[in-house]
Every structure is written in structure tokens, then in C-alpha cells.
N, C-alpha and C positions, 0 to 999 in steps of 0.2 A: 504493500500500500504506500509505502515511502518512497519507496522508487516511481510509482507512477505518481505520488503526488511532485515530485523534484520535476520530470519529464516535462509534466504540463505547465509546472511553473517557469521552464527554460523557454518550451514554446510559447510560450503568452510573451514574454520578455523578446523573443528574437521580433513577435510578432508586433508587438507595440514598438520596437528599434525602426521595423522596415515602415511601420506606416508614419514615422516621424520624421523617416528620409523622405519620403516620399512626400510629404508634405510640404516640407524644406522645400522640394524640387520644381513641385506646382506654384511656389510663391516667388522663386526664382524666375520662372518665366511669366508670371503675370507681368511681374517687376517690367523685364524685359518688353515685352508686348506695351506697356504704358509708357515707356522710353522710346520706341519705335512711332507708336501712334502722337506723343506728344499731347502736351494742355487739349482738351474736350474744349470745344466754344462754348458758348451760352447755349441753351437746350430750350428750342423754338417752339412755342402756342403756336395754336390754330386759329386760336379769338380774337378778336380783335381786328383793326385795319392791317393787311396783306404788307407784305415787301414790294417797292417799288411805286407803291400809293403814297398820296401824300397824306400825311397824320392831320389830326383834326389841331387845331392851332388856338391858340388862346393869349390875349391880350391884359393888361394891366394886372399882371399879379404881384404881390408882394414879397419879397424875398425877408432873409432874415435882421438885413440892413438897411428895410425902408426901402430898398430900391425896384422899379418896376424893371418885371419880367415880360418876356415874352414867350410863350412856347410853340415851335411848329411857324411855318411861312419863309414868306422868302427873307433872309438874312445874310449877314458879313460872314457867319462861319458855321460847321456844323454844330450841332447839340446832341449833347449824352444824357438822354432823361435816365435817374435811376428811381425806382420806384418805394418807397422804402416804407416802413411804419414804426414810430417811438416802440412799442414793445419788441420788435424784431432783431434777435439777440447774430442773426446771419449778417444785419444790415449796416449793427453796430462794430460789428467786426471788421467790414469792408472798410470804412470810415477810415482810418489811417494811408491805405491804401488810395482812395477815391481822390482824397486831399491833396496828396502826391499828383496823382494825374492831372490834376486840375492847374497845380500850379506849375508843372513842365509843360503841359501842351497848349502853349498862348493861343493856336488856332482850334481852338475847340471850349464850348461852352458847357459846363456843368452845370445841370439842374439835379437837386433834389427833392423830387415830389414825396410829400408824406400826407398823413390823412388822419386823424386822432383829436384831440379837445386840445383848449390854449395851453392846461396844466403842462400835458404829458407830450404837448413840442419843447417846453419851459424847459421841461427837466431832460427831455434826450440830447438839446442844444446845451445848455450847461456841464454836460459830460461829453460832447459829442468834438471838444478843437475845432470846430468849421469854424477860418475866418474869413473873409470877404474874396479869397479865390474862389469858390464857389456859390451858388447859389438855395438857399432850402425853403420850398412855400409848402405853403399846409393849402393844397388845390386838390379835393377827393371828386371832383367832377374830370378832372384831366386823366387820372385814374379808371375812372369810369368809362371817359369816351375811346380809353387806349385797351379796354375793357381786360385791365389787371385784376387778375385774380389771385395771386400769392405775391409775395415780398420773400428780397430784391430782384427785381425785375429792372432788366435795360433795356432802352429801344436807341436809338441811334438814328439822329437825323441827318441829312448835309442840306448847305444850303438854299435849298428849293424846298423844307420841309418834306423830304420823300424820305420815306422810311427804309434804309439802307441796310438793318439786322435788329435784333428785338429775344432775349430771350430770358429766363431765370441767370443769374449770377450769385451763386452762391461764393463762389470765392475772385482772386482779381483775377484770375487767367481767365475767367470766362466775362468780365467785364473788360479786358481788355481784349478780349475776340471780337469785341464790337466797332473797335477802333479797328483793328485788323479788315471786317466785314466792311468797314467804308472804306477802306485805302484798296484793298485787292478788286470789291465789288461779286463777292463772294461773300452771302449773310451769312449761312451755315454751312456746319460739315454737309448736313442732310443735302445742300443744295451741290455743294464738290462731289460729292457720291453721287448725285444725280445726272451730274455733266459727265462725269467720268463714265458714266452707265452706256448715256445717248452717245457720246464720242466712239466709246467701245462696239455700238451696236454699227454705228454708219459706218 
């Protein structure tokens, strides 16, 4: 009985070694495979106005320095709406980030749309460093007409107000996909995979 209980305890032991290597091995090539494919874009809705439309546009809004906004039409430079909400702990995280962008890229306008009560803009601005590189209005109609449904969300306009890419941004590589989406004129992976498809078929 001791000899077969040793046996099975050797096999259990070699068995739990190989499926640790093996494990190791499968993680080793995702690794790889996510180096090869590189940063994921923003991950594109359906809702909302299309790519290559022009965004519904909106006049005299207020930013967090008293100064009038404008969202969408025709302008001097493109605009990066990101979509954001005071509770949204994704959105608060990007902020370091967004701020950075804002202030390197002179030809490109930062909008932060958010949508919440005066309290709780008070207090995400109080913790939030935004200084007057960017812009933040509490506009839940812009929201609506851009017909966002989760936070952070980016859309990315140029200046004719055409919607150029548009998708969730959970971290900066997929907010800075957006900027990528107006310089190449490729909004998404989805839409490269789709070219590459039609190119491959003709």
C-alpha cells in the first residue's frame, strides 16, 4: 500500500511539473503574439454618427476656465472629444496621460466632455491637475447626440468636423490610436483588416 501510495504521489508531482511548463509556454507566446500584433486601437461602436460623417456640433459651451467652447464644424485644427464621467475610476487614470497630449500636440484641441451634478465636476476637477491646456464642460447633450454609452470614450474630429475614429479608451494606447486614425486615415484595426481583406480578394 506504501509503494502504490509513493507511485501516485511521484505521478501527481511529475504531472503538476508538466502542466506548469506548459503553462509557462502558452504565456510565453501570448506574450509574443501581443508584441507582434502591437497596442489594440480604440474598440469601435456601432451607435452613434458613422466614420467619415460629420459629428453633430455644438456652440457656446463652457469650459472649466470660463472660456467658450466649441464642439464639431468647421475649425483651425482637429478635436479629440474624450468622453469621461466624475465617478469613472478608467477616466481618472487616463488624466495624466490626456494632459501630456494636450500640451505636446499645439495642433490638436482637447475636449473633455463629462456629465454629472456641479458637486461631483467640483471635486473630480480638484483632484483631476487639468490646467488650461485642455478643455472640460459638463455638456450631457453632446454625449447624447454622439450617442455614448460607456466612459472613456474618444471620437476624433479634423477640421471639417468629420468624424475621423471614435472608440472606448480604456488606456493611452488606444487614445492615442485616435490620433494615429487621423494622421494614416485608417479609424480602426477593424477597418485595416477590412482593406486588407478587399485588396487580398481583387
Amino acid at each position: 500500500m506504501t509503494t502504490f501510495l509513493l507511485v501516485a504521489t511521484v505521478i501527481l508531482v511529475i504531472a503538476v511539473a508538466v502542466l506548469f511548463l506548459m503553462v509557462l509556454a502558452l504565456a510565453r507566446e501570448i506574450g509574443r503574439v501581443q508584441v507582434r500584433l502591437g497596442p489594440l486601437g480604440a474598440r469601435m461602436m456601432d451607435t452613434g454618427p458613422k466614420v467619415e460623417q460629420a459629428g453633430p456640433s455644438f456652440a457656446g459651451l463652457i469650459d472649466q476656465d470660463g472660456r467658450t467652447v466649441g464642439v464639431g464644424g468647421h475649425r483651425d485644427k482637429p478635436q479629440l472629444l474624450l468622453f469621461t464621467a466624475p465617478s469613472c475610476s478608467t477616466c481618472k487614470s487616463l488624466l495624466p496621460g490626456v494632459r501630456a497630449m494636450a500640451r505636446a500636440e499645439s495642433d490638436l484641441d482637447v475636449i473633455i466632455i463629462s456629465d454629472g451634478t456641479p458637486e461631483e465636476h467640483r471635486e473630480f476637477l480638484a483632484g483631476s491637475g487639468i490646467g488650461s491646456e485642455l478643455s472640460y464642460i459638463d455638456a450631457r447633450d453632446v454625449g447624447i447626440a454622439y450617442q455614448v454609452g460607456t466612459t472613456p470614450y474618444g471620437v476624433i474630429l479634423d477640421e471639417h468636423g468629420k468624424i475621423r475614429g471614435k472608440g472606448l479608451c480604456n488606456h493611452m494606447a488606444q487614445v492615442e490610436s485616435l490620433l494615429n486614425a487621423l494622421e494614416s486615415g485608417t479609424p480602426s484595426l477593424q477597418h485595416l483588416h477590412a482593406q486588407a481583406k478587399s485588396g487580398s480578394a481583387a
